[in-house]
C-alpha positions as CSV (number, residue, x, y, z in Angstrom):
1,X,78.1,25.0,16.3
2,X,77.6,21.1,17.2
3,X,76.3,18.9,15.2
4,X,74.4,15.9,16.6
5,X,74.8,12.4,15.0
6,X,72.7,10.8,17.2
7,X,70.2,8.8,14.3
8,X,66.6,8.3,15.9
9,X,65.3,4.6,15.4
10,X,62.9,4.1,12.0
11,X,59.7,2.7,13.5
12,X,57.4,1.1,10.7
13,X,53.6,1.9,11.5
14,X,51.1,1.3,9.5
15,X,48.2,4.1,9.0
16,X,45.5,4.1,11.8
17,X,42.5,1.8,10.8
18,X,39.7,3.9,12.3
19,X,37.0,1.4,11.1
20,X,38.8,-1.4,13.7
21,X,39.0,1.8,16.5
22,X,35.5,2.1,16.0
23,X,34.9,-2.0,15.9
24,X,36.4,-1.8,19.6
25,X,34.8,0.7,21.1
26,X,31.5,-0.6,20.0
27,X,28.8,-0.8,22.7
28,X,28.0,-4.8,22.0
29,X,25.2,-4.8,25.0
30,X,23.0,-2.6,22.7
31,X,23.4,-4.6,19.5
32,X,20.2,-6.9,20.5
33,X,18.1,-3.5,20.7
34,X,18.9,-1.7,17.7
35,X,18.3,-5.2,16.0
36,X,14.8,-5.2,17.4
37,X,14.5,-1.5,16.6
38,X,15.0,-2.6,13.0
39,X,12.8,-5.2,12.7
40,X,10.0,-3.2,14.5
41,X,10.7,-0.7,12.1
42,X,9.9,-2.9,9.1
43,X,6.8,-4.8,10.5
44,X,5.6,-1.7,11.3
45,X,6.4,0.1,7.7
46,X,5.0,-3.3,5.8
47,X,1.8,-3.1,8.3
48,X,1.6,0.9,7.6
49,X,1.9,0.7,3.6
50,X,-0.8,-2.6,3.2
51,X,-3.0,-0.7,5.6
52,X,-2.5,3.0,3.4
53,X,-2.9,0.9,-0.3
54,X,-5.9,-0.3,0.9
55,X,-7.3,2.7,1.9
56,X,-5.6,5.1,-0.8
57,X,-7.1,1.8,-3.6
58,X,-10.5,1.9,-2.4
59,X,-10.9,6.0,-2.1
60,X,-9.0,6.6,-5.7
61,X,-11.4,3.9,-7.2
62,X,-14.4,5.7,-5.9
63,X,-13.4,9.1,-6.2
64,X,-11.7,8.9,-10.0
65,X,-15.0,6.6,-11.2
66,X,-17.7,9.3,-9.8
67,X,-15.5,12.2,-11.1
68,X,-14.1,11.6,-14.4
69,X,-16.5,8.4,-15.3
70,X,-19.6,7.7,-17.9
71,X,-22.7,6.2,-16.6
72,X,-22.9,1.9,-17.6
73,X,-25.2,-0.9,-16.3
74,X,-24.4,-4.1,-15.3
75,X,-24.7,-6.7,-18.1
76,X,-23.1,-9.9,-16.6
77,X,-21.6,-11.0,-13.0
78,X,-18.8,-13.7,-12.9
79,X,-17.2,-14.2,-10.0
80,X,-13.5,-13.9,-9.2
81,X,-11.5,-17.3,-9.0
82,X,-12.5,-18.5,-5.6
83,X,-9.2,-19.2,-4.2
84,X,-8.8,-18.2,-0.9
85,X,-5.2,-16.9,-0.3
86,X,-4.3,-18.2,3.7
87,X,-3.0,-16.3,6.1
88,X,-2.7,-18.7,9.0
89,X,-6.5,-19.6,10.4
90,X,-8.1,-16.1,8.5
91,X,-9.0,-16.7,4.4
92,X,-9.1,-13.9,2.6
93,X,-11.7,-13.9,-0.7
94,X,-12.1,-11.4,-3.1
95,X,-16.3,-10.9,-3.1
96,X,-15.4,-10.8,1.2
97,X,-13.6,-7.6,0.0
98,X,-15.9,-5.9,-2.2
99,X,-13.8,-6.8,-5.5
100,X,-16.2,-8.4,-7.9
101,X,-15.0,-9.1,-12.1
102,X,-18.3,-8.8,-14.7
103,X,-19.3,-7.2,-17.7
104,X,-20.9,-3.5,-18.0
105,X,-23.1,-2.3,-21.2
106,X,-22.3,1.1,-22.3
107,X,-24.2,2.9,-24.9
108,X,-25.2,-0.5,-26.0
109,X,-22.0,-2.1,-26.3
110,X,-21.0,-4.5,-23.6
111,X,-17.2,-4.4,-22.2
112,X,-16.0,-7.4,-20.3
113,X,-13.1,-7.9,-17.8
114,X,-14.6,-4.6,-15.4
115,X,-13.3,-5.0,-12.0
116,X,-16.2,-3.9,-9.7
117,X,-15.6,-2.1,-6.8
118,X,-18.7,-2.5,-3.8
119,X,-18.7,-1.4,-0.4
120,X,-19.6,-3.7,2.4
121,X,-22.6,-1.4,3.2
122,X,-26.3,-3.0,3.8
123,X,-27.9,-2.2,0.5
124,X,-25.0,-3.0,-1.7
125,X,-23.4,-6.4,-1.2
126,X,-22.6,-7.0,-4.7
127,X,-23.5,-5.9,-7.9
128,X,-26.8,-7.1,-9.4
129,X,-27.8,-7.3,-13.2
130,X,-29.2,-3.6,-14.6
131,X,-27.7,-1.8,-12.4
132,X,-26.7,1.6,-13.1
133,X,-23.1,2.3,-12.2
134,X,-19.6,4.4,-13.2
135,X,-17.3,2.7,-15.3
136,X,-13.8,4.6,-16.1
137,X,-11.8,4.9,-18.2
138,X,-14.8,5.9,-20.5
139,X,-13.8,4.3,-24.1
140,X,-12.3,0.9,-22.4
141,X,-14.1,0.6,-18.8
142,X,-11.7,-1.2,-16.7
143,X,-13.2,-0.1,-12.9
144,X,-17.1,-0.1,-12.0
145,X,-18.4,1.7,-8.8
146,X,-21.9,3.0,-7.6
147,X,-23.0,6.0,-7.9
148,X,-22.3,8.4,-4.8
149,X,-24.1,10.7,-3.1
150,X,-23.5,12.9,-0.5
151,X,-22.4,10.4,2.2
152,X,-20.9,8.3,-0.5
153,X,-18.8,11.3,-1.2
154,X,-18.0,11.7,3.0
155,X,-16.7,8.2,3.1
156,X,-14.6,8.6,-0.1
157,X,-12.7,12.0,1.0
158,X,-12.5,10.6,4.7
159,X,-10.5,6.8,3.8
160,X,-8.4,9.2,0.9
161,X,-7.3,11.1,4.4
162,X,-6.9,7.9,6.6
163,X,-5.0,6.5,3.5
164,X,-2.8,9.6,3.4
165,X,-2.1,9.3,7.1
166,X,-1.1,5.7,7.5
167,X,1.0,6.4,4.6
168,X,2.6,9.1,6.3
169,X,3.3,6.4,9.6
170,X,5.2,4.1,6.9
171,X,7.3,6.8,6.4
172,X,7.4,7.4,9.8
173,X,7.8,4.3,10.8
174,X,11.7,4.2,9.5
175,X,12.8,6.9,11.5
176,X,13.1,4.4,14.6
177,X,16.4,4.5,15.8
């Protein structure tokens, strides 16, 4: 039996960083797309979600005021604060959108403070005194809309599915890799 004494050199090592292994092998000619990629993905998601709230607002409005609301008439217009928020050369106003603020009479009692909600559509620019409309919720009216009928109805149930779908794309739209 032979015994070696032959002592093998102590090396000090540190553990393996894989975080700086990873660092160095690191593609850096794609770092300027996948930083595009990112920022496409958020315009895109931002343009997606303003585009579905406005849709999902309007169709909600009109649907949940026809459905579940009591019959008012217009009592008193005032117009929203006329103060045009800028978006570089375009102003946006709140009568160019169909949002109008007033006061309904229901069963004799007026409410003030109702938010009217009008399409852009030919007969029905803006409300008009003695109207008949839907106010909800039905003991504190907050939301006004015309009455729909059968196209009314169409329109409603058609944005609500445009609303669902661009919702949908802003979801989508952070899958971009």
């Amino acid at each position: 039996m032979a015994f070696s004494l032959k002592l093998k050199p102590i090396s000090i090592t540190g553990p393996k960083w894989k975080f700086l292994d990873k660092v160095k092998a690191y593609p850096y000619k794609s770092l300027p797309r996948r930083i595009l990629r990112q920022i496409l993905a958020i315009i895109l998601s931002l343009l997606f979600l303003a585009v579905s709230l406005l849709f999902l607002g309007y169709s909600g409005s009109q649907i949940l005021t026809n459905s579940l609301g009591v019959d008012a008439t217009v009592a008193d217009m005032t117009t929203l604060p006329n103060t045009p928020l800028g978006i570089g050369q375009y102003q946006l106003v709140y009568e160019g959108a169909g949002v109008f603020k007033g006061a309904v009479d229901k069963d004799g009692k007026e409410f003030e403070d109702v938010y009217f909600v009008y399409p852009a559509w030919p007969n029905y620019t803006a409300p008009a005194n003695g109207e008949a409309v839907k106010v909800w919720p039905a003991q504190r009216p907050y939301i006004a809309a015309l009455e729909m009928k059968g196209r009314g109805w169409i329109v409603s149930v058609f944005f609500l599915i445009v609303g669902l779908v661009m919702f949908e794309f802003f979801l989508l739209a952070w899958t971009i890799h």
